[in-house]
N, C-alpha and C positions, 0 to 999 in steps of 0.2 A: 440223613433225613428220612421219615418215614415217607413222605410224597417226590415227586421228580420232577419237574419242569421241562425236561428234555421230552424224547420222542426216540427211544432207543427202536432199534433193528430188532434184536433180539435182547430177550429177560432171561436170564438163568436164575434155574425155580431156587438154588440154594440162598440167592441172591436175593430175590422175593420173599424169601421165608426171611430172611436178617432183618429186611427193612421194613417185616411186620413187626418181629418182636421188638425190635424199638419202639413202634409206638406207644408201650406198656411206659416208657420212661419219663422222666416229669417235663422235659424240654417238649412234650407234646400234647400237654395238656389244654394249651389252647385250642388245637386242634379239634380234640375230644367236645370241648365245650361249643366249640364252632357249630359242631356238629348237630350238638344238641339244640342251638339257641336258633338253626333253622328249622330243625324237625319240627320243635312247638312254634316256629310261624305260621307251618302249615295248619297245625290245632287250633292257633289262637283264629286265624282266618275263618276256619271251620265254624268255632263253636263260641266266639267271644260275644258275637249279636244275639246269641240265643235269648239269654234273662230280655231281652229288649222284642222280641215277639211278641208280647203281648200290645205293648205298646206303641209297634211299628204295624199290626195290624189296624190300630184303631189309625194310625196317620196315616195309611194307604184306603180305609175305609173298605178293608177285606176282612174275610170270616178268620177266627184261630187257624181251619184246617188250610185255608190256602197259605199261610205265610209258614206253615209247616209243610209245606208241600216245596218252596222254597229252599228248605234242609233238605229234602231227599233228591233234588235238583242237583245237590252244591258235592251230596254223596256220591252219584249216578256220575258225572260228569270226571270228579274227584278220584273215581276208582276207573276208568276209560283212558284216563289221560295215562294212568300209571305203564298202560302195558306199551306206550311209546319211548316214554322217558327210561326206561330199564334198559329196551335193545338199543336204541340211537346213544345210551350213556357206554354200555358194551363196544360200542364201535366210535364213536367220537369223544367218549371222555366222560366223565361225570362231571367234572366244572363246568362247562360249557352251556349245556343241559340244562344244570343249576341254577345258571344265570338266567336265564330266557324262559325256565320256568317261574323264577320267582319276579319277574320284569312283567309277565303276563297278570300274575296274581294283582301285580301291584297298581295293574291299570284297572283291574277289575274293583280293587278298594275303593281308588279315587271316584269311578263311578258310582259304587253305592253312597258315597257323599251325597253326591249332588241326586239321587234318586228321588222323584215324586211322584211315584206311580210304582205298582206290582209289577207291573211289567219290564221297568225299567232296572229294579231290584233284582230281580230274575236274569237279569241279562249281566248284571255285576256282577252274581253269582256264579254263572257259569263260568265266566271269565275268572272266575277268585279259582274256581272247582278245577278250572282247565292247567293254571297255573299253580298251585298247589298238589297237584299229584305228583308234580318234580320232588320235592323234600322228600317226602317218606320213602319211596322207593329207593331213593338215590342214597339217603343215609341209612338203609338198610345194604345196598351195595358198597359204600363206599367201608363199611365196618369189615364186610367182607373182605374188601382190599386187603385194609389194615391190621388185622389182627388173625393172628393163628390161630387153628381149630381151639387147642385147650384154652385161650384168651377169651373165646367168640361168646362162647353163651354171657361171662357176664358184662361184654361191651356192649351185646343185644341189650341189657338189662335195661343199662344208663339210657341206651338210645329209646327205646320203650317204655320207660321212667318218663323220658321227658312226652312221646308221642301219647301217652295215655292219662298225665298226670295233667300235662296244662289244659285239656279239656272241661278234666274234675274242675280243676281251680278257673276256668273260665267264667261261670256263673258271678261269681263272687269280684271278679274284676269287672266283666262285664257290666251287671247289676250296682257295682259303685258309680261305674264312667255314668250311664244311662239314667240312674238317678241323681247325679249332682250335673250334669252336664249333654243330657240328649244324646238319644242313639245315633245320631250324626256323628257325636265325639269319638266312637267307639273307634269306626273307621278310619277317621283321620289319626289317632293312635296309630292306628296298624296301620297306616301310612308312612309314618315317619321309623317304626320298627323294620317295616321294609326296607325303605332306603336302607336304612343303617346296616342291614344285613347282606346288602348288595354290595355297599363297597367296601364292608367286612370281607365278602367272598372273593372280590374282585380282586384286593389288594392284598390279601394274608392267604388266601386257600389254593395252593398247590395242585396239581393231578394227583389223584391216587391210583388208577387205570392204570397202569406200569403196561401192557399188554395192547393198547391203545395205538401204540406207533406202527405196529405193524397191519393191524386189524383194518385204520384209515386209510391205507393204498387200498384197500381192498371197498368194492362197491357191497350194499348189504346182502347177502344172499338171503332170498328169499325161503328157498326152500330148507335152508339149513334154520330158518328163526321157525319156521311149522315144525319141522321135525324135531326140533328142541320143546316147543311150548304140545307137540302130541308126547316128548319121552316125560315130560312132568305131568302133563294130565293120564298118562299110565300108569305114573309111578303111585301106587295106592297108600304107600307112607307118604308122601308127600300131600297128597289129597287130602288124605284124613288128619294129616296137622294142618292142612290149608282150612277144613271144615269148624277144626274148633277154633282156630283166630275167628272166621266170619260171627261164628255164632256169639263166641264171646266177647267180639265189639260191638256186636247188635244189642246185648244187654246195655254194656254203658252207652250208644247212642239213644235206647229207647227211654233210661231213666234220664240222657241228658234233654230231649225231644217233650216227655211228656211232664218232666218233674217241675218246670215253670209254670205249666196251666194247672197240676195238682196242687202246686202249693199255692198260688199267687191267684187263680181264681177259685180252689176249693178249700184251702185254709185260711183263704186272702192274708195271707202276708206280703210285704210290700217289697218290690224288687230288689231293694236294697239289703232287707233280711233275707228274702232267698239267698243272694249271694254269699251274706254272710255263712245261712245256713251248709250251702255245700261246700264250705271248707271243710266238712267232716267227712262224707264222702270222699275227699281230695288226699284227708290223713290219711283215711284207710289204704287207699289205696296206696303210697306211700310205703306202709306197713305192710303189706303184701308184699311188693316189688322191694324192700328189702329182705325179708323171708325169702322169696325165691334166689335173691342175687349170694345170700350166703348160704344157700342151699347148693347152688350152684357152685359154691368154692370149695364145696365140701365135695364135689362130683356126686351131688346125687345124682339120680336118674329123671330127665323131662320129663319124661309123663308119669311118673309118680307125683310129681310137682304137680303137674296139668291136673290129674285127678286129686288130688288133694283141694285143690281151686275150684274146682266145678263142686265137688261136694259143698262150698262151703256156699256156694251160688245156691246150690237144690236147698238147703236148709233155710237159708232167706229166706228164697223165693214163694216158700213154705208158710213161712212164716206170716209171710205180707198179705198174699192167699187167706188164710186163716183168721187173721186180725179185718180184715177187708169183708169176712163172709158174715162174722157175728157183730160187726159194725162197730168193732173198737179203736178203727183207726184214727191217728191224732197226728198233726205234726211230727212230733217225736217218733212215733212208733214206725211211720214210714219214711222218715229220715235214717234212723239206725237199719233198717233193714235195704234201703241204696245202699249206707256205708257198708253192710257185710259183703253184697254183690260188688261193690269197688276191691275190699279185700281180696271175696276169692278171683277176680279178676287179673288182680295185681300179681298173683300166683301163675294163671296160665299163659300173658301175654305174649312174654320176650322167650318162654319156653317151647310153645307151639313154633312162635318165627322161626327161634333157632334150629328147631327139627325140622321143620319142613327145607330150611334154604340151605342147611352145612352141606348136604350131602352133593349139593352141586354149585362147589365155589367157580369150578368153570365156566359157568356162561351167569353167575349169581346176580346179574342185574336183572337177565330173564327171569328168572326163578323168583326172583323178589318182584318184579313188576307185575309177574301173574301171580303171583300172590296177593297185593294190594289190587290190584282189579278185581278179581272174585270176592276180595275183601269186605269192598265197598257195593259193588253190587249183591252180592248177595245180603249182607246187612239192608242196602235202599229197599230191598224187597220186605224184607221183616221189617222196618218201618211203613212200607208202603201199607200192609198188611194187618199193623196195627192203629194206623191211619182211619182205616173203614169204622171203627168203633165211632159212635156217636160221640162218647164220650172220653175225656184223659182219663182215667182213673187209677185209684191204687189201686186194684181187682186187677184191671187188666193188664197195668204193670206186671203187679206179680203171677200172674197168670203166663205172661210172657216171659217171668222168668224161669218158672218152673218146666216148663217145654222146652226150651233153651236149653238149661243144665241138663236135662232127660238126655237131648241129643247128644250133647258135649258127653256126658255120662259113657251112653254108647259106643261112642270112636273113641274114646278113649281107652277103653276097655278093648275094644279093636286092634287097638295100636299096641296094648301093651301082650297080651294074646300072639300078635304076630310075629312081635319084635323078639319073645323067646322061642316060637319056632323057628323065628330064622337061625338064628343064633347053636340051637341044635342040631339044624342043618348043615352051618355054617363046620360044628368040630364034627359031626359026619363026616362029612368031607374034606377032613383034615387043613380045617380052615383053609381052603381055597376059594373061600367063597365070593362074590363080587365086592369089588370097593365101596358100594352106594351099602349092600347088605349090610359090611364090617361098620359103617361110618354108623348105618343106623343102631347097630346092636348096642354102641356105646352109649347110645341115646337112655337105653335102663342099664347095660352094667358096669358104666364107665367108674 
């Protein structure tokens, strides 16, 4: 079995390493999908009531900007929670964790049911936000469990498939429930998906923590999780792949945040075609994310991927800019230009993760949980940011793309500059160089 139900004494790494590569096998494919079909509950919780914004503003009898403000609430909250669930998953398990994060969320749904006030909606949220930062981190660590390095990057893929793809496709479920059956209904869905997923995990999902049994005699040390979460905020490759996930989820948050008031009050089309409309977006990105994952079977090199994706962001972004400035924007035109920013998206996502967290599968629930913390904070802030604007618009969309990709641009070209000086350093010194150096070097020459 790739997972253990026991509570061994001690793990022998040869041992560990066998009952990764089994997971690759078909007898663990449920697994796999398990995996996946909570990651997107986190998303769909995230971003399923979005197309219904509009319309949940007028039933609360608040302005657009506050019930967007409600999203950067659900973000903030959603990326805090993470940096608990990764160390308490490191020392008691990731099932466990799992469970009582996704039991919290689900109290938090029930609540927005019955909400009749912004206030009262605000306070679901947090709760949806507090419980939902379980999933992503923990199925960023639990892949880490299960799969050996050469395996990793393309189980990131799938796991990043599903954490960035049900977002896309959110609208368009969203936007059907909402308009044939009220934003009430949206919730109560995602009520009954949770149940479903709880006693999915309760009765089918194993430990994958193999390392757990010994870690739980032990109280948490304190000074040992600082000096862990200051050696990755040192670590400047780490950093700079942590820089481009934030920036490049902030893209798709801000067209998923602002792309219902551009079309639905500036195109006026009707919640239902929004929906429809960002199935195309949802391909793209699709198509991206499988570009990268056969990229990745090829061993190309991350961040050649990464910058291939951000390029393909800055030319949108460009573009949107541009059609935005001489006043030629239409439906169409800033519909295909989300869809290329979901493509190049689709390219950097599970790339950047898997660079920032291989190099430290020892404590990788840390590493993944401050990674999804800075993740999300630092996106709530570039939505905060783009907030101030009076108005949604395509302008500032694409405006906000093209800063975005600029940055991304930058570390990237950082990362990939350093990666071959190390690497020269590295046979300098007759490759002695550190573990965390060699891991990264494979990152471009693998």
């Amino acid at each position: 079995m790739l997972f253990s139900n026991s509570n061994p004494t001690h793990v022998n790494k040869s041992s560990v390493n066998k009952e990764k590569v089994i997971m690759c096998h078909k007898n663990n494919i449920f697994m796999m999908m398990l995996i996946i079909a909570f990651v997107a509950a986190g998303q769909l919780v995230m971003g399923l009531c979005l197309p219904a914004l509009p319309a949940m503003a007028l039933s609360f009898h608040v302005s657009n900007r506050a019930m967007q403000q409600s999203f950067t609430l659900f973000i903030v909250i959603f990326g805090i929670s993470q940096l608990f669930y990764g160390v308490l998953s490191d020392h008691y398990g990731r099932r466990p964790l799992l469970l009582w994060g996704m039991l919290i969320s689900l109290l938090g749904t029930i609540l927005a049911i019955n909400s009749a006030s912004l206030s009262a909606f605000l306070l679901a949220r947090f709760l949806q936000g507090l419980g939902a930062g379980s999933v992503s981190v923990l199925g960023r660590s639990i892949i880490s469990d299960a799969y050996p390095r050469e395996k990793m990057a393309a189980a990131m893929s799938l796991l990043m498939l599903a954490a960035a793809i049900t977002p896309a496709l959110s609208p368009f479920l969203g936007g059907q429930i909402e308009h044939f059956f009220g934003w009430q209904s949206i919730f109560i869905i995602l009520s009954i998906y949770l149940v479903s997923l709880i006693a999915l995990i309760y009765w089918k999902m194993p430990e994958s923590n193999l390392d757990k049994g010994t870690s739980r005699k032990k109280t948490i040390n304190t000074l040992m999780l600082i000096k862990n979460y200051w050696t990755l905020l040192q670590d400047k490759t780490y950093i700079s792949y942590v820089i481009i996930v934030v920036l490049g989820f902030s893209c798709q948050l801000l067209s998923l945040s602002l792309a219902p008031f551009i079309f639905q009050n500036g195109f006026l089309t009707s919640v239902s075609a929004y929906g429809s409309l960002m199935m195309i977006p949802a391909a793209a990105y699709i198509v991206g994310n499988f570009i990268s994952t056969f990229l990745n079977k090829k061993n190309f090199p991350y961040v050649k991927i990464i910058l291939s994706g951000v390029i393909t962001c800055l030319l949108f972004g460009i573009i949107l800019v541009s059609i935005s400035i001489v006043n030629l924007e239409s439906c169409i035109n800033v519909l295909c230009c989300i869809a290329g920013i979901n493509l190049g998206y689709g390219l950097i996502a599970s790339n950047a993760a898997t660079g920032a967290i291989m190099p430290f599968k020892e404590f990788a629930g840390t590493a993944s949980s401050l990674l999804g913390f800075i993740q999300m904070i630092g996106s709530s802030l570039v939505l905060t940011l783009a907030s101030f604007f009076a108005k949604s618009s395509s302008l500032v969309l694409g405006g906000s793309f093209v800063i975005l990709s600029l940055m991304m641009l930058y570390v990237s070209l950082v990362i990939l500059i350093n990666l071959r000086h190390t690497k020269a350093r590295t046979r300098e010194l007759g490759s002695n160089g550190s573990i965390y150096g060699g891991l990264r070097n494979n990152a471009v020459e693998d």
